[in-house]
C-alpha positions, 0 to 999 in steps of 0.5 A, spaced: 491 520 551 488 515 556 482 518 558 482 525 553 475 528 549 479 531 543 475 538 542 472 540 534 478 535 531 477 535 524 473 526 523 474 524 516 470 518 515 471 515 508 465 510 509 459 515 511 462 520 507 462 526 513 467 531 513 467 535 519 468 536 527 466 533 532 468 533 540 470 525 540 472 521 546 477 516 547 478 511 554 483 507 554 485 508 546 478 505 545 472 511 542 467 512 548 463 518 543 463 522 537 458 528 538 459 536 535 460 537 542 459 532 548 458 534 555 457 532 561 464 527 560 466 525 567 471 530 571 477 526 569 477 527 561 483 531 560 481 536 554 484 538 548 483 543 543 485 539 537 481 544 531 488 543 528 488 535 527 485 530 523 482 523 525 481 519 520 480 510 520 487 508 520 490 506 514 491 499 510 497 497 505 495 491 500 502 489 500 509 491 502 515 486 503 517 484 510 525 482 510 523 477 516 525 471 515 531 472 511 534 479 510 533 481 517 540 485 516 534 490 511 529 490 516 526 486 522 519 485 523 519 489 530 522 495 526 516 493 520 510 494 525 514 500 528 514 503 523 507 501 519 504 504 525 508 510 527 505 511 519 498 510 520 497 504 517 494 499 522 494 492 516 499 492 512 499 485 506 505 482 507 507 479 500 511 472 500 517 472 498 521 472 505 526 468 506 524 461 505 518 464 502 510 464 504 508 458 499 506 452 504 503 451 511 508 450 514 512 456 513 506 461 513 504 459 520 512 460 522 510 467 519 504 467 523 508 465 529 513 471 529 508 476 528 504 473 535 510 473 538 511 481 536 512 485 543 508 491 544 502 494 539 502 492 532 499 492 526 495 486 522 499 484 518 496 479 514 500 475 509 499 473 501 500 467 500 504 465 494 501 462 487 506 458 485 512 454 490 518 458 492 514 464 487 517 462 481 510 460 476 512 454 474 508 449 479 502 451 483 502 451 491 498 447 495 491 452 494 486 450 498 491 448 504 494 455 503 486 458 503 484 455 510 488 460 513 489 466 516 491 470 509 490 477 505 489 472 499 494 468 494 500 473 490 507 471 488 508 479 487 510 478 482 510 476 473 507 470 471 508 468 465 505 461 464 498 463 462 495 456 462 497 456 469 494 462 471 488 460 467 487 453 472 490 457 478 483 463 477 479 456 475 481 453 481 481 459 486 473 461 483 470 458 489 474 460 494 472 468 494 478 470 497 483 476 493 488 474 487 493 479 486 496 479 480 502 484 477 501 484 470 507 483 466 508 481 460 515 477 461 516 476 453 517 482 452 520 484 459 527 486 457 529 489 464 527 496 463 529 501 468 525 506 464 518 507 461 519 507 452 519 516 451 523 522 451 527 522 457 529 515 456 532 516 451 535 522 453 538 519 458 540 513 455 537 508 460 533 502 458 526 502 456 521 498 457 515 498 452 508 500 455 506 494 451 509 489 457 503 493 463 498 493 457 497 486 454 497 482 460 492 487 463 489 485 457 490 477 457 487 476 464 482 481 463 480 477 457 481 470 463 476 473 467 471 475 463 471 467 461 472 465 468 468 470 472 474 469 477 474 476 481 482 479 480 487 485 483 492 488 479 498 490 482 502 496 481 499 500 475 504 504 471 501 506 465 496 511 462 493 505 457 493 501 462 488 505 467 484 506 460 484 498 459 481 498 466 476 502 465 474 499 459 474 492 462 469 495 469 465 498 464 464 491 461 462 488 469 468 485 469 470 484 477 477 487 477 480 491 482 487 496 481 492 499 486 498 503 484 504 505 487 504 511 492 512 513 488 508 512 481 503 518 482 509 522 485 515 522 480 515 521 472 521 519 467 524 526 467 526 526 475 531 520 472 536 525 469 539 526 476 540 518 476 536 517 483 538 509 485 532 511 489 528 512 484 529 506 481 522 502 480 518 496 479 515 497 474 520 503 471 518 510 472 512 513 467 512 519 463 508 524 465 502 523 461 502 516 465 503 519 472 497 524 470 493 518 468 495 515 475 492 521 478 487 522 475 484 514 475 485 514 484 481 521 483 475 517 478 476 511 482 478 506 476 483 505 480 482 503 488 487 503 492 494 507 492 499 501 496 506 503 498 510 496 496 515 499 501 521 495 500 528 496 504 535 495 502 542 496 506 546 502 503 550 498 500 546 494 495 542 501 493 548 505 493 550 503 485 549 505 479 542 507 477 541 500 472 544 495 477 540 498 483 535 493 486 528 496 484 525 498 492 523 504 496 521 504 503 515 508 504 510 506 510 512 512 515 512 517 510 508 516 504 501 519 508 504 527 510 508 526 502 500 525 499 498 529 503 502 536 501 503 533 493 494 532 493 491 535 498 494 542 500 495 542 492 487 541 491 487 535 486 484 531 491 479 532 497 482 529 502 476 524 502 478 521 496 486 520 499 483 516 505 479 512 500 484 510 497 489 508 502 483 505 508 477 503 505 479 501 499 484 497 500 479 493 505 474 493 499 479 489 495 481 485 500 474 483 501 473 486 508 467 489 511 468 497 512 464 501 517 463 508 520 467 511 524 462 509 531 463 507 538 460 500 536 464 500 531 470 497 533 477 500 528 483 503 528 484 510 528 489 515 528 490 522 529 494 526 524 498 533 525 498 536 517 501 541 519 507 538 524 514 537 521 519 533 521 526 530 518 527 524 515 533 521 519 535 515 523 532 519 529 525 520 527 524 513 523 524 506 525 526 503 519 533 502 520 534 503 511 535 510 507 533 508 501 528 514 499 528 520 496 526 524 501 532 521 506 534 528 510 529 532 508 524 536 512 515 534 511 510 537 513 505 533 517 505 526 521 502 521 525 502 522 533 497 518 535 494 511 532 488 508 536 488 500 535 480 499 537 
């Protein structure tokens, strides 16, 4: 597709909120026009009949793990990029517990290095750095060092349960306008649940993890930036009371963004009866109110941004039992076409509000400009087949791991192409 007009292919453009077909020029993967029909193209445009396709801003990821430096074996960097773009996603957020983890200078421009060094097209990856040294929460890094680079924001990906540390740390960060992204935790009343507190659980026997972790801490930070102002993300909202905190706390004017896992919006407490080590999540599996809440928060806005946390493991780490597996799915070249059949074919979403939360949003809570789709607009985009199947295996997927519930399983729809602008 060097020098090719797509003929009527179906333009989803989230910005401009336009749905509809266009005749759309590419040269050099770079967008040349974008018309309801366009003529007078030079003798050498190939012409493709694409009524069945969609074209739509590629996708960003908030946060997902790289394994590189330190896991390797999981999972290289090249593997990462390749399967980020061959999912859609054109910036994925690194999260910075790597192997030594993203929480100096130093180790950060090794990170940035790395990704540079990447042959071939790749996605901005754009890395997190990380709150608090070796992401522990017990000392704050070097922050206004780490903000002068080239970073997502500030995150340890996970808990903090200092709350005076944070206090300071939301204070301190307040003039430097980048995102902070917290997951909230309430680790005193964390007990190593692998399930929410209901019915199934209890069913099942496996160890329940109170709604009240997720919800007081959404309450204390919230309560924190309402005396400080600091702008914050909640990461990997789980819970139905949760969603209800964040709205509440919007309609206060208070400046928080929220994101959930892609696997949270798919799955709830009754899938664990089979015991699934890939369905072993952090923050546990919810019940299905929660997960209809979830649904529900992305369809409303009250939570912005669906993030894939994609997060891969040998075989042999996840092959144990459902209690002692390591909490992670992988998810960048499959989470689209899953989405896509569970809310699009289904009629829950339109296909508008599913872009939404997986493109501009996610830009939006990354304080990152977002624009129409237009020749003077630079961006990346992609084209989607929603109608292409495909397996889940080791010959259709970069990423090397297995550790999905859909591993051996036919989906419907892929990515075929991704123009990087």
């Amino acid at each position: 597709m060097d020098n090719v007009v797509l003929r009527q292919v179906r333009v989803l453009d989230p910005v401009a909120n336009l749905d509809h077909r266009q005749d759309v020029w590419f040269k050099d993967g770079q967008l040349q026009a974008i018309a309801p029909q366009l003529s007078d193209l030079p003798a050498a445009v190939e012409s493709i009949e694409a009524a069945d396709l969609i074209l739509a801003p590629g996708l960003v990821d908030l946060y997902s793990h790289s394994s590189e430096p330190g896991y390797e074996s999981r999972e290289t960097l090249k593997q990462l990029a390749q399967g980020a773009l061959a999912g859609g996603f054109t910036q994925v957020g690194i999260l910075p517990n790597t192997q030594p983890p993203l929480d100096n200078l130093g180790q950060l421009q090794s990170f940035q290095q790395l990704i540079q060094q990447l042959p071939g097209p790749k996605p901005n990856f754009l890395p997190w750095a990380a709150l608090t040294k070796k992401c522990q929460g017990e000392s704050l890094t070097e922050l206004g060092e780490l903000a002068a680079a080239n970073i997502a924001g500030f995150s340890d990906g996970q808990a903090l349960s200092n709350w005076l540390l944070l206090r300071r740390t939301l204070e301190y960060l307040r003039p430097h306008h980048q995102p902070i992204a917290l997951y909230p935790q309430n680790l005193a009343l964390h007990n190593g649940g692998t399930a929410r507190y209901g019915k199934a659980s209890l069913a099942y026997g496996l160890v329940e993890e109170l709604v009240s972790v997720e919800t007081t801490a959404i309450a204390s930070i919230c309560e924190l930036v309402a005396e400080l102002k600091t702008p914050v993300h909640l990461m990997r909202i789980s819970t139905a009371r949760g969603v209800a905190l964040i709205a509440e706390a919007k309609q206060r004017g208070l400046p928080i963004t929220a994101s959930v896992s892609w696997m949270h919006l798919l799955w709830n407490t009754k899938a664990l009866s089979t015991y699934d080590p890939n369905l072993r999540l952090d923050p546990p599996l919810g019940n299905p109110e929660d997960q209809q809440a979830l649904i529900e928060g992305v369809k409303t806005g009250v939570i912005e941004a669906i993030a894939i946390d994609h997060q891969p493991y040998l075989y042999e780490e996840k092959t144990v039992s459902f209690a002692e597996a390591p909490p992670g799915v992988i998810g960048l070249e499959i989470a689209l076409p899953i989405l896509w059949q569970n809310f699009i074919v289904s009629q829950e979403w339109q296909p508008l509000q599913l872009w939404q939360a997986l493109s501009t949003n996610p830009q939006k809570c990354l304080s990152q400009e977002i624009k129409a789709i237009a020749p003077e607009n630079c961006q990346p985009l992609i084209l989607f087949d929603p109608s292409k199947t495909w397996q889940v295996n080791h010959e259709n997927l970069h990423c090397p791991q297995t550790n999905t519930p859909w591993w051996q399983k036919t989906l419907t729809g892929k990515v075929i192409k991704t123009f990087l602008g």
